[in-house]
ROPASE-833787 format. One line per 10 residues: number of its first residue (from 1); for each residue x, y, z of C-alpha. Coordinates in steps of 0.25 Angstrom, whole numbers. Layout:
N
NUM = X Y Z  ...
***
This chain:
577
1 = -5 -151 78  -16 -139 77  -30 -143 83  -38 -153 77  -50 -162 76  -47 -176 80  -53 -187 81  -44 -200 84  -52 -209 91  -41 -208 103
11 = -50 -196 111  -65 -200 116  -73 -187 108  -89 -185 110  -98 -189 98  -99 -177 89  -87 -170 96  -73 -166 89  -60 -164 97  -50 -155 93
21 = -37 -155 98  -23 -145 97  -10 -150 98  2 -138 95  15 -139 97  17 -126 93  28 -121 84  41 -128 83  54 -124 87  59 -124 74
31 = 46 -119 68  50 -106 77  63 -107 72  63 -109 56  53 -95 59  64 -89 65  74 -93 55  64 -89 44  64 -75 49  79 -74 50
41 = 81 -79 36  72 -68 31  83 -58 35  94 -66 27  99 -64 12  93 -77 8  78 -75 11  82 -62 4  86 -70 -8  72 -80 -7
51 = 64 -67 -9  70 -63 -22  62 -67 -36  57 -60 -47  47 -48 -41  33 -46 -47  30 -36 -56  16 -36 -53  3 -44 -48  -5 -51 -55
61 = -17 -48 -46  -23 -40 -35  -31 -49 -26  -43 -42 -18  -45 -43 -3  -57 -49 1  -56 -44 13  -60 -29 17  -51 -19 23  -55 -10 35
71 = -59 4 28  -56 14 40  -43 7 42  -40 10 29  -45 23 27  -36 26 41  -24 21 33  -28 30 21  -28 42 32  -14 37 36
81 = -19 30 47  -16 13 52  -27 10 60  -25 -2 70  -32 -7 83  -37 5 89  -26 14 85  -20 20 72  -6 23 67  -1 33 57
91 = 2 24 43  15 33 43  20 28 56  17 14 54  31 7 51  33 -6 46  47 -8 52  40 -5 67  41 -16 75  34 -11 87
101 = 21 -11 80  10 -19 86  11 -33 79  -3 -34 72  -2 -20 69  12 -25 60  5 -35 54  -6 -28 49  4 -19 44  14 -28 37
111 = 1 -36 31  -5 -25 23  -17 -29 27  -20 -14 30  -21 -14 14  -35 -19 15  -39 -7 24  -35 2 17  -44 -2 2  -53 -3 11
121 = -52 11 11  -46 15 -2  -46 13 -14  -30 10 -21  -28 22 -28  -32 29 -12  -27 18 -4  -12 16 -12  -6 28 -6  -8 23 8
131 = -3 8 3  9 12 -3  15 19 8  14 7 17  19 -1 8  32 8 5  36 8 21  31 -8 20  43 -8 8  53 -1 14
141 = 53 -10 28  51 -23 23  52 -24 7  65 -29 9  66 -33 23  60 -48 26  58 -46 41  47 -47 52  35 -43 52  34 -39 38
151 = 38 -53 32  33 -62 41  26 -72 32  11 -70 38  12 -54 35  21 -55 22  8 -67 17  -4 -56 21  4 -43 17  5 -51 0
161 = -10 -54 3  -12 -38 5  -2 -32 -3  -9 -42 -16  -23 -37 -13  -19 -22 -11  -9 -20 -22  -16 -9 -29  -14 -1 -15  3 -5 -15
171 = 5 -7 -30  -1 4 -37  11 13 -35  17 17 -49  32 17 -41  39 5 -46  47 3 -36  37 2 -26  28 -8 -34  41 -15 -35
181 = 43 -16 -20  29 -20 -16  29 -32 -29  43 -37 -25  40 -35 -9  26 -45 -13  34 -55 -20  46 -55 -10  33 -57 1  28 -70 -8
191 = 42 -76 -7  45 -74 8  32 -80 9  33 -91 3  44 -95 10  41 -92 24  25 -93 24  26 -106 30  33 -101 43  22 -92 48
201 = 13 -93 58  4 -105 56  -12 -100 56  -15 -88 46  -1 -82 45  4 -93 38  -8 -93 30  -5 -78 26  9 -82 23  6 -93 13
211 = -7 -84 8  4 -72 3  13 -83 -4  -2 -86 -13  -5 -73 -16  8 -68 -20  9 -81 -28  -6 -77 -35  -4 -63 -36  11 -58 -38
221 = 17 -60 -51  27 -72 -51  21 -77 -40  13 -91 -44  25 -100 -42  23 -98 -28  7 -99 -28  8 -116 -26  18 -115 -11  8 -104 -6
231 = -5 -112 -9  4 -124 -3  8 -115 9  -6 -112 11  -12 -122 11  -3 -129 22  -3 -117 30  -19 -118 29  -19 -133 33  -9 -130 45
241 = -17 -117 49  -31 -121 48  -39 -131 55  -47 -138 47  -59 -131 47  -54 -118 45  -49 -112 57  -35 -106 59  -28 -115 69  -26 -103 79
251 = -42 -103 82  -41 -87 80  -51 -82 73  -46 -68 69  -34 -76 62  -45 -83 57  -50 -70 50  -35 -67 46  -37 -81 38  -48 -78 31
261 = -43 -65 27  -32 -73 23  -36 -81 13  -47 -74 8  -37 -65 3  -29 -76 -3  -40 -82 -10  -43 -66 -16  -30 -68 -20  -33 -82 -28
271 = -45 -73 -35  -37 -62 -40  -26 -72 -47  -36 -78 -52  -33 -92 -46  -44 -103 -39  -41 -103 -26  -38 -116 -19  -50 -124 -14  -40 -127 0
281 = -39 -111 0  -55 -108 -2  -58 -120 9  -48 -114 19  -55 -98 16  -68 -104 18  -65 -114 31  -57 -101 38  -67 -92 36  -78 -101 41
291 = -69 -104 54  -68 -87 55  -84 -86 54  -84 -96 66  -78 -91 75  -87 -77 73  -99 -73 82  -113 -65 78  -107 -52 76  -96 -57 65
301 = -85 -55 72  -74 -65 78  -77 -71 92  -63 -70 101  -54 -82 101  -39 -86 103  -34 -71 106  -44 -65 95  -57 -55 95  -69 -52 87
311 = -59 -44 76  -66 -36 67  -77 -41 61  -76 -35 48  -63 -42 47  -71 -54 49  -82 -51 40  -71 -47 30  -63 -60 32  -77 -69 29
321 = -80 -60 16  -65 -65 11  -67 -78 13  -79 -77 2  -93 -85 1  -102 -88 13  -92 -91 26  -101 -100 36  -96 -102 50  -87 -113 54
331 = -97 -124 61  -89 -136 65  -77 -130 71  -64 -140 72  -48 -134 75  -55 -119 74  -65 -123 86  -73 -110 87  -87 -118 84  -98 -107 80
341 = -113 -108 85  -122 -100 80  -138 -99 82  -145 -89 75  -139 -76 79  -131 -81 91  -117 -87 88  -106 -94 97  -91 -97 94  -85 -108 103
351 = -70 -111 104  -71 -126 103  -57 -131 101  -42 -131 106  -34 -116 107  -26 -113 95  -10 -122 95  0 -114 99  7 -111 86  -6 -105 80
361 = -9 -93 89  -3 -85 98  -12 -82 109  -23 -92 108  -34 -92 118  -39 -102 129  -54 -101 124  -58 -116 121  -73 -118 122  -77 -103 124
371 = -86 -95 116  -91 -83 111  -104 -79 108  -114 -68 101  -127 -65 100  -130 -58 85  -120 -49 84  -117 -48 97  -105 -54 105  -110 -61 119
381 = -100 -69 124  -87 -69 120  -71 -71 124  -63 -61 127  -54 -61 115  -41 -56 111  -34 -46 104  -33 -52 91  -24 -48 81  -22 -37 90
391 = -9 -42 95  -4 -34 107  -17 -26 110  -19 -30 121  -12 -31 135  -4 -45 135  -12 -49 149  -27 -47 143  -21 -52 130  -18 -65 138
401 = -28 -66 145  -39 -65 134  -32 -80 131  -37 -87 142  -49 -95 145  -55 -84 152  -57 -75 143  -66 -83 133  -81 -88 137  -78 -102 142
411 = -74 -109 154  -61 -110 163  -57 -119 172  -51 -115 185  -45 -104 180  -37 -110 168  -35 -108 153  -40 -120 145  -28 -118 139  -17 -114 144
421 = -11 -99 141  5 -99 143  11 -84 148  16 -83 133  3 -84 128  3 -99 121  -7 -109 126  -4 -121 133  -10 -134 137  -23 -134 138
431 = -37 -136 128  -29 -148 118  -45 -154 116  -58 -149 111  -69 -159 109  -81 -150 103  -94 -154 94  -105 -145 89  -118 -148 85  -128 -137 77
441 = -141 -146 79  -154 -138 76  -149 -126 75  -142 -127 89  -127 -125 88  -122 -133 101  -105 -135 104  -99 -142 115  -83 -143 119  -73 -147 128
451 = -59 -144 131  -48 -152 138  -42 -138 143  -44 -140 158  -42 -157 159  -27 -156 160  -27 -144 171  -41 -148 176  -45 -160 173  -58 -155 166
461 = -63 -154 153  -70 -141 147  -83 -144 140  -93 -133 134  -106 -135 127  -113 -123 120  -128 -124 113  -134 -113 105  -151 -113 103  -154 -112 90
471 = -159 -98 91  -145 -93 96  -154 -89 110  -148 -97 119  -132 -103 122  -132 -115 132  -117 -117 138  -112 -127 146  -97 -129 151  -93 -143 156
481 = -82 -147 167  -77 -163 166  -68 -172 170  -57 -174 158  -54 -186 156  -40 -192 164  -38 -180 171  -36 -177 184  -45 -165 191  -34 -157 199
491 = -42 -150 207  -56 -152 214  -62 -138 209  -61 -129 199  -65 -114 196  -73 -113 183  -77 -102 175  -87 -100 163  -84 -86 156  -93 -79 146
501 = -86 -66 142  -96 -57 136  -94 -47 124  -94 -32 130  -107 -26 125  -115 -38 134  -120 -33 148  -121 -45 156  -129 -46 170  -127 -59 181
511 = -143 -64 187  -142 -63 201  -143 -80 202  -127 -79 197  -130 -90 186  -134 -79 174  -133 -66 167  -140 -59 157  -130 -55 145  -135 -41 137
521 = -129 -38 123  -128 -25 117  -138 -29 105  -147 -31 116  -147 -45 117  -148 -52 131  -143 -66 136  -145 -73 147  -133 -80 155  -136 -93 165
531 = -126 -103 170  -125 -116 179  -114 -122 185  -107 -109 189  -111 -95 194  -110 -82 186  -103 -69 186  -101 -60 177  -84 -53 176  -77 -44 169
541 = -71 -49 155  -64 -41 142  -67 -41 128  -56 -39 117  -65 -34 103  -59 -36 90  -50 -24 91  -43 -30 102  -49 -21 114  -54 -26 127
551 = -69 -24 133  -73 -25 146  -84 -34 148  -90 -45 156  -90 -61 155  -99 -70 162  -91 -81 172  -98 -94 178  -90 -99 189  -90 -113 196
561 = -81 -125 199  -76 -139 194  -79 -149 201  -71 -163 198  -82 -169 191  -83 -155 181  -92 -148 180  -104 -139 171  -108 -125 169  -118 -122 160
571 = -124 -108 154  -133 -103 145  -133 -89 137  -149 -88 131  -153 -74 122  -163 -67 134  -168 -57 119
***
């Protein structure tokens, strides 16, 4: 069972308050192995023979993107040059048989989602030339051969979504045989799909999968008797994936771009055929991209949650613009958790729910009930992040411990996770409740918390409360200590600490009475710090920005002790000017 709201009148819950709760078994043993067998049979003369059928001789339409691509990269891939990370790479030496590539730089490869850069850059009768090549060496590795990475269902669902919306780029060749190749590799793509879509990864990637199967179905000659198991298929990967009000089951928000992305194409795709798209599909658009905008701060870009940064902000921005019409901010977040404050100019996201299960994200993070926050378009506090879509950039250690408790702006408790991280990276026991409410009165956003992380280990319960003034002036915090209920304290004191990581560009100063700091942004905004309940210090922290690149900067810590009874530390940010 994924996270959910409940209510059962077993579990005593405040007036106003919603508990959500997570329950994952993960994947099962023979989930894990019909993949296995799935990937062996791809290799045999029989999945051979399920790809056969009567190959396209054209399509019927060309949807359009809604989504804009990245003109310098393209034009660097017009000049010959594969721009990624920090670093570029011949196009010429780029191979598609090369395992040792990095990972997110092979799927970025084997999606064609480079395609969009370059139109951003050129027009079809400049861009082709560059297109065509790539697609030639993509032929002559994987036309034929149904192998990993290339054919694994999440790739082979984005690669029909791109290959459809920039067929003028791949298709405008006057050589038969390589038209032939790229329409009979398409329809040999919608078949594999439609037969193992269901086996990817739940979240987006299954998402992807089924999304290929529609628009092959819409758009590829021959292709509508398929058009009723894809909407099925998504529709049920939709239900298992999302929560209910339109957040990805792994909490991750730059998935949650990948999602809007996702089916803002596929609803292009609807458009071009000519076809109404389906109310379910247009509620699940419109619900996603209103989770995405919530878990964004002042300066439009993603605040850092579960092994993620602030991305790209023009990605985001592009994202919103595909999902069409005015996208408003999630309010009342349930499964999705990240609730989003705002008062005037000042807007916080705070993590009020459970970590992601174990089967929906690799690498999730210990951050329940922290925050981030920004003033205008300037971040102030924030967590520490991750690398994103990065995968592998970097070191495994800091990677690590970016996941813990530690690195986000909330509160630990004798040294712990609030959910355990095992050595191979999964989470363990730890945060299974989050009773949260909200209440927007006035103009006042107020949110309040708590989490059952530290009652087994601990016998104490987290609880955080965070008021906003109506002018976005001032933050008033308090983080609560007490007794959970039939447990046991193990020990008489206990070490906590209160962490506020600050975002780089802000210069912070501790009053000489240990209990406040002044907090100067770049823009010129100042802050002022005070605390009770704890004494102040300010310490070294890091900051991972949206390519993935760590910052030295600084965090603000509170530290006290836990007495048996709990305890209380309250703090309070206020705009100085």
């Amino acid at each position: 069972m994924d996270p959910v709201e409940v209510d059962d009148g077993e579990t005593e819950i405040a007036p106003g308050r919603r508990l959500i709760r997570v329950d994952d078994a993960g994947q099962s043993w023979f989930g894990r192995m019909g993949y296995r067998l799935q990937r062996f049979m791809w290799r045999t003369p029989i999945h051979q023979v399920r790809l056969r059928g009567k190959m396209p001789l054209r399509l019927v339409a060309v949807p359009k993107d809604p989504v804009a691509g990245d003109k310098a990269r393209g034009e660097a891939l017009l000049a010959g040059r594969f721009v990624w990370r920090d670093g570029e790479r011949g196009l010429d030496e780029l191979d598609f048989a090369d395992a040792s590539l990095p990972a997110d730089l092979v799927d970025h490869l084997q999606s064609f989602a480079w395609l969009r850069d370059l139109a951003a850059a050129a027009t079809r009768e400049h861009g082709m030339k560059t297109a065509e090549a790539v697609m030639r060496r993509w032929l002559a590795v994987h036309g034929e051969q149904v192998s990993e990475p290339a054919w694994r269902a999440d790739l082979a669902g984005r690669r029909t979504l791109f290959w459809l919306a920039y067929a003028p780029y791949i298709l405008s060749a006057r050589d038969p045989v390589y038209r032939s190749a790229v329409l009979r590799a398409l329809a040999r793509g919608a078949r594999h799909l439609e037969r193992t879509a269901d086996r990817a990864p739940l979240g987006v990637g299954r998402i992807a999968s089924w999304a290929g199967v529609i628009a092959s179905a819409l758009v590829l000659q021959g292709g509508p008797a398929r058009l009723a198991s894809g909407e099925a298929g998504l529709a049920r990967a939709l239900r298992l994936s999302l929560h209910d009000d339109g957040g990805l089951i792994s909490r991750s928000p730059i998935q949650q771009v990948d999602l809007v992305e996702t089916l803002g194409q596929l609803r292009a795709v609807y458009f071009a055929a000519r076809r109404d798209v389906p109310g379910w599909l247009g509620e699940a658009l419109g619900a996603a991209a209103a989770a995405l905008l919530a878990a964004t701060l002042g300066d439009e870009a993603l605040s850092s949650w579960q092994g993620g940064n602030m991305a790209d902000r023009r990605r985001v921005a592009a994202a919103l613009d595909a999902a069409g019409g005015e996208v408003r901010p999630l309010r009342r977040a349930r499964g999705w958790g990240y609730q989003h404050l705002q008062a005037r100019t000042t807007v916080l996201v705070f993590d009020a729910a459970p970590p992601p299960p174990k089967r929906a994200l690799a690498g999730g993070a210990a951050s329940t009930l922290a925050f981030e926050l920004s003033d205008g378009p300037h971040r102030l506090i924030v967590n520490c992040g991750g690398e994103g879509t990065a995968r592998g950039a970097l070191p495994m250690e800091l990677a690590f411990a970016l996941r813990t408790t530690a690195a986000c702006s909330t509160l630990t408790l004798g040294d712990k996770n609030s959910t355990a991280i095992h050595e191979d990276g999964s989470l363990g026991k730890g945060v299974g409740e989050v009773e949260a409410s909200r209440d927007d009165t006035g103009g006042a956003p107020r949110a309040e918390a708590c989490h059952d992380g530290y009652a087994r280990r601990f016998g104490l319960v987290h609880e955080r409360r965070l008021a906003l003034s109506a002018d976005g002036r001032q933050l008033s915090g308090e983080d609560r200590l007490f007794p959970a209920a039939r447990r046991r304290r193990k020990l008489d004191v206990i070490p906590v600490a209160v962490r506020f990581h600050l975002h780089p560009a802000v210069e912070a100063i501790t009053t000489a009475d240990g209990q406040g700091a002044l907090l100067r942004l770049a823009g010129g905004g100042v802050w002022q710090f005070r605390c009770r309940g704890g004494r102040l210090e300010i310490e070294d922290s890091v900051w991972i920005d949206g390519a993935a690149r760590p910052h030295a900067t600084l965090m603000l810590a509170i530290a006290s002790e836990a007495p048996a009874d709990g305890m209380t530390i309250s703090w309070e940010l206020a705009r100085a000017r």
